[in-house]
C-alpha positions as a Markdown table, in Angstrom:
| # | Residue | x | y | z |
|---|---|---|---|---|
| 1 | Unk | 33.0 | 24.6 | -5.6 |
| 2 | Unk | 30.0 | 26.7 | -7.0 |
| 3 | Unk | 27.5 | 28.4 | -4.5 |
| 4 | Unk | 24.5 | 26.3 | -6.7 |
| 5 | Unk | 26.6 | 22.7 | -6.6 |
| 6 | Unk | 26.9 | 23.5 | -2.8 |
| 7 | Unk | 23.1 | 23.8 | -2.6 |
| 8 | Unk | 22.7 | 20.8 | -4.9 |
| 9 | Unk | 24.8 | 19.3 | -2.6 |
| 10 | Unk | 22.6 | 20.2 | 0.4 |
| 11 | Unk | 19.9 | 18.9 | -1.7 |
| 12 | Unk | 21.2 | 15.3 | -2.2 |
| 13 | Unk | 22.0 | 15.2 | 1.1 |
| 14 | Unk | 18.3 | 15.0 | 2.1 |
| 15 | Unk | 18.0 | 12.3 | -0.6 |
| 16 | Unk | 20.2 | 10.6 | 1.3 |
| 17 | Unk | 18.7 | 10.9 | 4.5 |
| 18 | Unk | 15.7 | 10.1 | 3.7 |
| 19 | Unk | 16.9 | 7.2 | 1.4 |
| 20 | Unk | 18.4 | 5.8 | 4.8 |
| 21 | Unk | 15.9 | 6.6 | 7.3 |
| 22 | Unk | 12.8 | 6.8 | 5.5 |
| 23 | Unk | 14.0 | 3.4 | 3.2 |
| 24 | Unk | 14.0 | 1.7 | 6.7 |
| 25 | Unk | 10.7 | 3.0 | 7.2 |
| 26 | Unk | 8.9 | 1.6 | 4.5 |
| 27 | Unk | 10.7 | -1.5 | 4.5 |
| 28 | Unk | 9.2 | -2.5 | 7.6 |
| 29 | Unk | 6.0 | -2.6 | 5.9 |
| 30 | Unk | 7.7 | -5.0 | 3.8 |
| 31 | Unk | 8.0 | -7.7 | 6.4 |
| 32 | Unk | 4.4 | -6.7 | 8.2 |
| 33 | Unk | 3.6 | -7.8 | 4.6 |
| 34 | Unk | 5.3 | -11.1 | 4.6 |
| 35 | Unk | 5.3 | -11.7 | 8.2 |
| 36 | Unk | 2.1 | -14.5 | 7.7 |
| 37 | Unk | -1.3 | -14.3 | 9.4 |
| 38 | Unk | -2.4 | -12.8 | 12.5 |
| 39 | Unk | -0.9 | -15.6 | 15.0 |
| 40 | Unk | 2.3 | -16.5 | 13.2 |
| 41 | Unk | 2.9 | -13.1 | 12.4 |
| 42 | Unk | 1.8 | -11.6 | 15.7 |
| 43 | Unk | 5.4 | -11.2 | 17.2 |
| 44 | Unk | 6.5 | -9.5 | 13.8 |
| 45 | Unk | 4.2 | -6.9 | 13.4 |
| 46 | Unk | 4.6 | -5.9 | 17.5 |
| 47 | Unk | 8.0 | -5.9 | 17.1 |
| 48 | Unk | 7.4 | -3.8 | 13.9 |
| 49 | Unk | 4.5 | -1.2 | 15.7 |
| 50 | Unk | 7.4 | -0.7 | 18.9 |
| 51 | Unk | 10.2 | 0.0 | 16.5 |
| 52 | Unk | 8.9 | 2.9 | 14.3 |
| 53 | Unk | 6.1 | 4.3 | 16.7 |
| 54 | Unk | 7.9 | 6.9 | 17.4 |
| 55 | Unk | 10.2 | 7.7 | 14.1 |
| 56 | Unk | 7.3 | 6.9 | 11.3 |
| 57 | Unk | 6.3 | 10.0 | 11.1 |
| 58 | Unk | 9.8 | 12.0 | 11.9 |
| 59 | Unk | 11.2 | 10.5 | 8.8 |
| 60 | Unk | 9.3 | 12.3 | 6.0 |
| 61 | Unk | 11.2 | 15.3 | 7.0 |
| 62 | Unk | 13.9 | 14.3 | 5.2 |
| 63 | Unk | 11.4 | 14.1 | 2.0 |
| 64 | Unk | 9.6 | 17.4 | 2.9 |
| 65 | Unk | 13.7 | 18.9 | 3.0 |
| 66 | Unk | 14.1 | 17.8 | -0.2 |
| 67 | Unk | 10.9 | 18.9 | -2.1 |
| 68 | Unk | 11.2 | 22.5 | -0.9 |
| 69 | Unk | 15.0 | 23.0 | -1.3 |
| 70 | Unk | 14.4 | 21.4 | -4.6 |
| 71 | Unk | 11.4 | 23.8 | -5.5 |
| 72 | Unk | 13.2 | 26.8 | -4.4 |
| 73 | Unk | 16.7 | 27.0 | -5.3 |
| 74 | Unk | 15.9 | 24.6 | -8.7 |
| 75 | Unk | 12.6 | 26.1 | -10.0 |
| 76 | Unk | 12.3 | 25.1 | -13.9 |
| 77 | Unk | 13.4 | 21.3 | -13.4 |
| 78 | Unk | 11.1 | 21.1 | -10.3 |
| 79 | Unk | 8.3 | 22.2 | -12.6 |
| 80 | Unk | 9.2 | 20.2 | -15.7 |
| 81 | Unk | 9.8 | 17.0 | -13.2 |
| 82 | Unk | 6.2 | 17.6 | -11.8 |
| 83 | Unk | 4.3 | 17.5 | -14.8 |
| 84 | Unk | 6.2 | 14.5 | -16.7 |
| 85 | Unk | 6.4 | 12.8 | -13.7 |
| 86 | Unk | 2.9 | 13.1 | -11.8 |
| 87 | Unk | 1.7 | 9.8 | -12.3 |
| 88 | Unk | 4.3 | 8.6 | -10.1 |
| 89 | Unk | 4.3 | 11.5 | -7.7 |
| 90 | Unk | 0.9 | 10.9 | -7.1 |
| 91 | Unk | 0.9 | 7.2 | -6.2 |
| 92 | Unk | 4.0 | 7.4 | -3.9 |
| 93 | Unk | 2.2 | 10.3 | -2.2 |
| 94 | Unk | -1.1 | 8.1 | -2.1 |
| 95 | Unk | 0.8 | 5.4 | -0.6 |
| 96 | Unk | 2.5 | 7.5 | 1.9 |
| 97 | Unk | -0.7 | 8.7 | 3.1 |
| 98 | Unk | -2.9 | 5.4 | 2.9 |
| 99 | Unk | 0.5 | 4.1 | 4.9 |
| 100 | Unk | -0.3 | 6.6 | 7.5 |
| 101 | Unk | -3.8 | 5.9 | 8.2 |
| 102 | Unk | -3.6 | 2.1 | 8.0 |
| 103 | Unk | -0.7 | 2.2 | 10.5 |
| 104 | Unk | -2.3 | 4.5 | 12.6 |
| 105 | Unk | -6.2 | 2.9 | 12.5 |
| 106 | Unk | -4.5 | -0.1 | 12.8 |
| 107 | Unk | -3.9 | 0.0 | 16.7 |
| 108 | Unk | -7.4 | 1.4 | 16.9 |
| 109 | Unk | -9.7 | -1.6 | 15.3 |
| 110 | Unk | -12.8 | -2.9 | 17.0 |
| 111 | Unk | -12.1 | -5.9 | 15.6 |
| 112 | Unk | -9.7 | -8.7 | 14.3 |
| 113 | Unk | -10.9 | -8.0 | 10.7 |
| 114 | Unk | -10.6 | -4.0 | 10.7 |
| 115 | Unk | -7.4 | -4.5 | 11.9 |
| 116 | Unk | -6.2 | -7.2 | 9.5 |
| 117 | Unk | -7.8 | -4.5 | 6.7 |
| 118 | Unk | -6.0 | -1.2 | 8.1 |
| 119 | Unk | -2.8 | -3.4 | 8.5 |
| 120 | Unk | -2.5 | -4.6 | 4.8 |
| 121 | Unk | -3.3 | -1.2 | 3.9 |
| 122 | Unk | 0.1 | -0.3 | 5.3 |
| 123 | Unk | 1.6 | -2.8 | 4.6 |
| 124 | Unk | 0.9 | -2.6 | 0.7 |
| 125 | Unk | 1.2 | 1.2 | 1.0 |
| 126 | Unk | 4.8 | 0.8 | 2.2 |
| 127 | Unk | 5.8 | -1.5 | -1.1 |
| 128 | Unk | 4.0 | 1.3 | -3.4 |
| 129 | Unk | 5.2 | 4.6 | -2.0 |
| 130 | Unk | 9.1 | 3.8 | -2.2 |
| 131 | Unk | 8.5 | 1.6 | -5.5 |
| 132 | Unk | 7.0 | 4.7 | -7.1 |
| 133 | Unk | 9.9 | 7.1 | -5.5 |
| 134 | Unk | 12.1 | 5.2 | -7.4 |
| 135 | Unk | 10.8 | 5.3 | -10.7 |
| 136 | Unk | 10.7 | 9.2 | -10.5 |
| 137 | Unk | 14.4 | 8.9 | -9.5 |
| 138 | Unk | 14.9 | 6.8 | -12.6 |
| 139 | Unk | 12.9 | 9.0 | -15.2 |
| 140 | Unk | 15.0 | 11.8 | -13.8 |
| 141 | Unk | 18.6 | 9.8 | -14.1 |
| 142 | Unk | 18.0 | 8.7 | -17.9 |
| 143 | Unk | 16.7 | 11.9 | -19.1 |
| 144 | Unk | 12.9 | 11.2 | -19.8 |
| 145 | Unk | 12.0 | 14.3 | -18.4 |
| 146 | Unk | 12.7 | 17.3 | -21.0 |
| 147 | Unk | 13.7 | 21.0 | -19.4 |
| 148 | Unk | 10.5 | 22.6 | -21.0 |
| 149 | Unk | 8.2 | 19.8 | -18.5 |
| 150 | Unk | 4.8 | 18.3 | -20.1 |
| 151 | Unk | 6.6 | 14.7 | -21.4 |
| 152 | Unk | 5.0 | 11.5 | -21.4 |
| 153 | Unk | 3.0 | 10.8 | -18.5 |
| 154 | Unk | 3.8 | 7.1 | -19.2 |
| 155 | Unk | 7.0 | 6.3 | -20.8 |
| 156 | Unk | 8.6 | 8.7 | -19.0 |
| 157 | Unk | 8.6 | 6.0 | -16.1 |
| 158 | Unk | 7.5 | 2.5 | -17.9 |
| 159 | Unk | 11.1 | 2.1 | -18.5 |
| 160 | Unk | 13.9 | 0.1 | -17.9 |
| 161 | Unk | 15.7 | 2.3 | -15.8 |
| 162 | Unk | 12.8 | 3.5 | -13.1 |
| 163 | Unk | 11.6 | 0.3 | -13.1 |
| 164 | Unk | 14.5 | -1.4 | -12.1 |
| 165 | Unk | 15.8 | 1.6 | -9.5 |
| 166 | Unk | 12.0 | 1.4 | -8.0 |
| 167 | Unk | 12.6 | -2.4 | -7.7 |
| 168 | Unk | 15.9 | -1.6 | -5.9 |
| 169 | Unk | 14.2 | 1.1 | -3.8 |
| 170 | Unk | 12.0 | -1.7 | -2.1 |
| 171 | Unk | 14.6 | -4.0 | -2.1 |
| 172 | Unk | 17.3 | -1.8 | 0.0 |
| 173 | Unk | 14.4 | -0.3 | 2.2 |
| 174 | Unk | 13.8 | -4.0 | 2.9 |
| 175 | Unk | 17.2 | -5.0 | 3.4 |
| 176 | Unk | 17.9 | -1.9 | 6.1 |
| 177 | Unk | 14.5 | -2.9 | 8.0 |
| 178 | Unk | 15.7 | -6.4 | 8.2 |
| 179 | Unk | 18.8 | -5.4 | 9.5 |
| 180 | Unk | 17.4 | -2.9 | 12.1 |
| 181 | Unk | 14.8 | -5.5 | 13.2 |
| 182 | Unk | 16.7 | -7.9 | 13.7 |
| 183 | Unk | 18.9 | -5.7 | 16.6 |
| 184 | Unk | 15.8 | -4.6 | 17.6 |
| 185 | Unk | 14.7 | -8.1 | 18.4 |
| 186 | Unk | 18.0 | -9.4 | 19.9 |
| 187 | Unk | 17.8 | -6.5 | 21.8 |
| 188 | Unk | 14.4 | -7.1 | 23.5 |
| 189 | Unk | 15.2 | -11.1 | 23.8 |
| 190 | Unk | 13.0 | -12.4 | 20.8 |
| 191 | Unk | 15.4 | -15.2 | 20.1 |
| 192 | Unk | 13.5 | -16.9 | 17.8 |
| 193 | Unk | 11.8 | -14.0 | 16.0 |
| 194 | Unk | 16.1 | -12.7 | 15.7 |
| 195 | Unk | 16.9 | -16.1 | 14.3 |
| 196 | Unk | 13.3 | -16.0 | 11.8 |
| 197 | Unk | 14.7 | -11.9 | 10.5 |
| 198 | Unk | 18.1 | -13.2 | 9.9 |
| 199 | Unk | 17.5 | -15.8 | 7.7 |
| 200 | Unk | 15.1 | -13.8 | 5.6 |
| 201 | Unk | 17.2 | -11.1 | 5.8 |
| 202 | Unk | 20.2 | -12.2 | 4.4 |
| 203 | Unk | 18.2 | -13.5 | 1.4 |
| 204 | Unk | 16.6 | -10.5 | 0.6 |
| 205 | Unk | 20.2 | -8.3 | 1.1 |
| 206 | Unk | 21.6 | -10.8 | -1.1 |
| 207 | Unk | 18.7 | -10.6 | -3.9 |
| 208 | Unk | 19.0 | -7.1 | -3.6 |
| 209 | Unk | 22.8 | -6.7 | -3.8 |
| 210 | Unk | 22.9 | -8.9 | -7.0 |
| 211 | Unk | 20.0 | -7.0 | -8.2 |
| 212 | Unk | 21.9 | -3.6 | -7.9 |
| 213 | Unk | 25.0 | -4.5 | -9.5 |
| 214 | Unk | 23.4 | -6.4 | -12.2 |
| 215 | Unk | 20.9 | -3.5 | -13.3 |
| 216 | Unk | 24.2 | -1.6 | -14.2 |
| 217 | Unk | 23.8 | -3.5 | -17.4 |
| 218 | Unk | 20.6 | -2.2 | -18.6 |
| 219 | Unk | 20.9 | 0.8 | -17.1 |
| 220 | Unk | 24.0 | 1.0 | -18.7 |
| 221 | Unk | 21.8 | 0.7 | -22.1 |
| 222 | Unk | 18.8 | 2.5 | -21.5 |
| 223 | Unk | 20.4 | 5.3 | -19.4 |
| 224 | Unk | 24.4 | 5.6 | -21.0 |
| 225 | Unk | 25.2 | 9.2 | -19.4 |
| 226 | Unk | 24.1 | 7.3 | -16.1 |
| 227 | Unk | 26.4 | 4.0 | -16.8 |
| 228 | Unk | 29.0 | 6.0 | -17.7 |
| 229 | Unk | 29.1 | 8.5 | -14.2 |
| 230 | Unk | 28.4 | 5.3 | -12.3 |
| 231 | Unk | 31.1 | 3.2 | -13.5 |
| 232 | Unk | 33.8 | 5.9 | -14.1 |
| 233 | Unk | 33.0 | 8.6 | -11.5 |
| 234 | Unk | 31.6 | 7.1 | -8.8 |
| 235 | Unk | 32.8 | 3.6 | -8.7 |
| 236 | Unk | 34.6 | 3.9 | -5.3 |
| 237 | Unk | 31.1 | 4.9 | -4.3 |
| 238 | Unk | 29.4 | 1.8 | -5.7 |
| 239 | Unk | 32.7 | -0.5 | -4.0 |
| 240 | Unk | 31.9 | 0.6 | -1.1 |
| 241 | Unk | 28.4 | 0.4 | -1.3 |
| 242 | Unk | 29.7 | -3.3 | -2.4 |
| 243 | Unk | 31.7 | -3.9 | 0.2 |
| 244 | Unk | 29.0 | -2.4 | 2.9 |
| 245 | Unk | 26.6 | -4.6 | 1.8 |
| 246 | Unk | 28.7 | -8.0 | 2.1 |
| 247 | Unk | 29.8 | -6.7 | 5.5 |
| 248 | Unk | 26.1 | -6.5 | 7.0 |
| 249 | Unk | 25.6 | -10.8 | 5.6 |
| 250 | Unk | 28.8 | -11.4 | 7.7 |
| 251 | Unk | 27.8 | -9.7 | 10.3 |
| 252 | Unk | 24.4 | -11.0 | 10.1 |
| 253 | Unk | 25.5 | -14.5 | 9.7 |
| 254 | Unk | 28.1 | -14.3 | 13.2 |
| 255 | Unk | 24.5 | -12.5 | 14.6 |
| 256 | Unk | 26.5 | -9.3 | 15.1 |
| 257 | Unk | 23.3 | -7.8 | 14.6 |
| 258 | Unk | 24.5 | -3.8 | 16.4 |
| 259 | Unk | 26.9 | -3.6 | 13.9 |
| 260 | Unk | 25.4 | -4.6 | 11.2 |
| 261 | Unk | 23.3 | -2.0 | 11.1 |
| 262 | Unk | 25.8 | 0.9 | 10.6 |
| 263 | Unk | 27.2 | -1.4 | 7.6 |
| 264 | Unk | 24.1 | -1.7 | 5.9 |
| 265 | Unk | 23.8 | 2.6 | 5.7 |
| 266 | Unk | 27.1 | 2.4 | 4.5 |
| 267 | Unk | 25.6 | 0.0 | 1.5 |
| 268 | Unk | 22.5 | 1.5 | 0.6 |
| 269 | Unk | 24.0 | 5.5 | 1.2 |
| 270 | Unk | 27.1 | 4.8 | -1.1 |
| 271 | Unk | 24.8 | 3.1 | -3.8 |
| 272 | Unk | 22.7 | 6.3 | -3.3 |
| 273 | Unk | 25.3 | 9.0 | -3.4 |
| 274 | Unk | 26.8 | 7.0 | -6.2 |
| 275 | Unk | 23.7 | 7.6 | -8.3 |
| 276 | Unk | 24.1 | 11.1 | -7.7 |
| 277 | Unk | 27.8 | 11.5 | -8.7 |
| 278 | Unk | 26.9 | 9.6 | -11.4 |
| 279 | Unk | 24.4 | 12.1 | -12.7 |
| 280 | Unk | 26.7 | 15.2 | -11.7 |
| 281 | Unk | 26.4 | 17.8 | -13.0 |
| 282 | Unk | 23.0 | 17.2 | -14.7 |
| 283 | Unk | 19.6 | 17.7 | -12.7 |
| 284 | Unk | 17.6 | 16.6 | -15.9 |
| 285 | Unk | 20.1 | 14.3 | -17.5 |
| 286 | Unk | 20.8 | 15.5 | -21.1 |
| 287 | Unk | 18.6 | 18.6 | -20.8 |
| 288 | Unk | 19.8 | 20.6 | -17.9 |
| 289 | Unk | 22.8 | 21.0 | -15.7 |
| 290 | Unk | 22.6 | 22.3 | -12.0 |
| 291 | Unk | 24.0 | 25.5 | -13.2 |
| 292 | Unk | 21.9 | 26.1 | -15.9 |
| 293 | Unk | 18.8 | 25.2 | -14.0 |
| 294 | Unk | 19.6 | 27.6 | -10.6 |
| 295 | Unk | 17.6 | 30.5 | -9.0 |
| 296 | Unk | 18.9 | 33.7 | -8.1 |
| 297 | Unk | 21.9 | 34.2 | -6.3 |
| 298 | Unk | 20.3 | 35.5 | -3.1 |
| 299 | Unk | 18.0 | 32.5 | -3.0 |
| 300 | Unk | 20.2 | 30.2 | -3.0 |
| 301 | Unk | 22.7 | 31.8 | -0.2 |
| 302 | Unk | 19.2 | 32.3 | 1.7 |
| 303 | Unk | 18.6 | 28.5 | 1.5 |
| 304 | Unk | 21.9 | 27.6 | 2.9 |
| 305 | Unk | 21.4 | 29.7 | 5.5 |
| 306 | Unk | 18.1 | 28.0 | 6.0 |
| 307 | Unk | 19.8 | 24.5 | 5.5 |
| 308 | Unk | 22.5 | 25.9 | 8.3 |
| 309 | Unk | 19.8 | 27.1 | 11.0 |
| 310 | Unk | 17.7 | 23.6 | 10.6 |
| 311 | Unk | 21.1 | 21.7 | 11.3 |
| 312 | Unk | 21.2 | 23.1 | 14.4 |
| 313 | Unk | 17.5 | 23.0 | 15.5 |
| 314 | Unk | 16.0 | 20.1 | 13.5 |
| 315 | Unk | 19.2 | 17.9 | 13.5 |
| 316 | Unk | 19.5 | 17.5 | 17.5 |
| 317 | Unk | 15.9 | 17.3 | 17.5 |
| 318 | Unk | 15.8 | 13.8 | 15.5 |
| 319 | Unk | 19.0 | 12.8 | 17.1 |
| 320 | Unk | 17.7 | 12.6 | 20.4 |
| 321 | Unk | 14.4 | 10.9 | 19.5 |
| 322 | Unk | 16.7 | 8.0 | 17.8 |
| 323 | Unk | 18.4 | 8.0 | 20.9 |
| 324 | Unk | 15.6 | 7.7 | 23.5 |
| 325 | Unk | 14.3 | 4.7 | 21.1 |
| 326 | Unk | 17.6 | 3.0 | 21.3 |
| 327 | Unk | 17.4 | 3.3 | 25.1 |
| 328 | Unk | 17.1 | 0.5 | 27.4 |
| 329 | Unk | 14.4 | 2.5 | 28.9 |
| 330 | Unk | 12.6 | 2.7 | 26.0 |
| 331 | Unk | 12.6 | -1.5 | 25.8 |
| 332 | Unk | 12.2 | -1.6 | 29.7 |
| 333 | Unk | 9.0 | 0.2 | 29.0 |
| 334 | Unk | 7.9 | -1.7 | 26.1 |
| 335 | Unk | 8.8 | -5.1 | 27.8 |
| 336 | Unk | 6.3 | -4.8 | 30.5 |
């Protein structure tokens, strides 16, 4: 394996990561969305505020990885993705940081309707910011963004393909929120608010599964290098992403709710790491390849020692914070 496919492998890796972690994240805004008004949905959005407290933030990491490793050891496709795509860019980024503010202002209102104002901020914010992450995934998967940068600001993502893969970006951030709450809530005793999650969660994992393997069709059109890589290269990816995600409805049907949650990264990890075998070896599909569109040499082996020392300080790090939240400590504390 080349030294730049091990970097763009590093790279992807974040993608991952933060498709996981920070897809979790933002789904939760999802249900603080949906959850109902401020006494019916009351238990929802505490259980929701106890969960990602202390991760919220942590998570963007992942997205701050990606955007430097990206920038550094892929320069020209960085820039040629920045100003097709900045339309996009810039509302995800506006959500992320209205997302921020309203979850944060939220706990500090003077009154029932600043609070009710800060808290559909994030909630909204946290349907936008992954819905617009995915459309820049899209343009970049069916080759609307050409090498030399400056395409169209607007069909470059009012397309078939980034529509539908920002669709599935709230869909699967939904879908792992769901699944994570619903522990969470079994966990601290909320019965009834585990019984409310589960039913709406296995609706909206099984909209979203169906919507995932049905877009192959008109991706399939609209994106055919794409269609091609994910049905001939990386379909063991996409059957086990399959598999995954019928594992987590099981599991949430028999209220297995722990378990569940480990199937449900296997489901929307494989369907992300299947997009990206799918696209190997291109970085701008049809206009550059990762070896084409590498830095210098030095660069990149200077990233991966970079990528190397973060493993050991940053991984840890977020490891032990998902732990302490996972404690029963943690819910003693939060219980009383």
């Amino acid at each position: 394996m080349s030294l730049e496919v091990v970097v763009a492998c590093a790279l992807f890796a974040g993608v991952v990561a933060y498709a996981v972690l920070g897809g979790a994240d933002f789904g939760s805004g999802f249900w603080d969305l949906t959850a109902g008004g401020s006494r019916r949905g009351a238990g929802m959005r505490t259980l929701i505020d106890r969960s990602i407290g202390p991760v919220w933030e942590a998570n963007h990491v992942w997205l701050i990885y990606v955007l430097v490793m990206w920038w550094t050891a892929f320069p020209e496709t960085f820039a040629a993705a920045m100003t097709t795509l900045y339309m996009p860019l810039v509302a995800a980024l506006t959500g992320i940081v209205l997302r921020g503010a309203g979850f944060a202002f939220r706990k500090y209102a003077e009154t029932l309707g600043q609070a009710r104002l800060f808290g559909a901020v994030f909630a909204a914010s946290s349907v936008v910011a992954p819905f617009f992450l995915g459309t820049v995934a899209g343009a970049l998967a069916s080759g609307r963004v050409p090498a030399d940068g400056h395409g169209d600001p607007w069909s470059s993502w009012l397309a078939p393909t980034p529509l539908l893969i920002g669709a599935v970006a709230v869909g699967t951030g939904a879908f792992l929120a769901g699944t994570f709450l619903n522990a969470e809530a079994a966990r601290s005793g909320s019965t009834a608010l585990a019984e409310r999650l589960r039913t709406r969660t296995l609706a909206v994992g099984a909209a979203t599964g169906a919507a995932v393997f049905a877009s192959l069709v008109p991706v399939a059109r609209d994106a055919p290098a794409l269609g091609a890589g994910l049905t001939v290269r990386a379909w063991p990816l996409m059957a086990a992403s399959a598999l995954g995600g019928v594992a987590t409805l099981a599991l949430l049907l028999r209220r297995r709710y722990g378990i569940a949650r480990f199937t449900a990264v296997v489901a929307v990890a494989a369907v992300v790491a299947g997009w990206g075998l799918g696209q190997y070896p291109w970085l701008l599909v049809g206009e550059t390849t990762i070896g084409e569109a590498a830095g210098a040499r030095t660069t990149l082996q200077g990233l991966l020692v970079a990528v190397g020392v973060a493993a050991v300080v940053v991984g840890p790090a977020l490891g032990y914070l998902f732990y302490l939240t996972q404690s029963s400590q943690w819910a003693g504390d939060h219980e009383h």
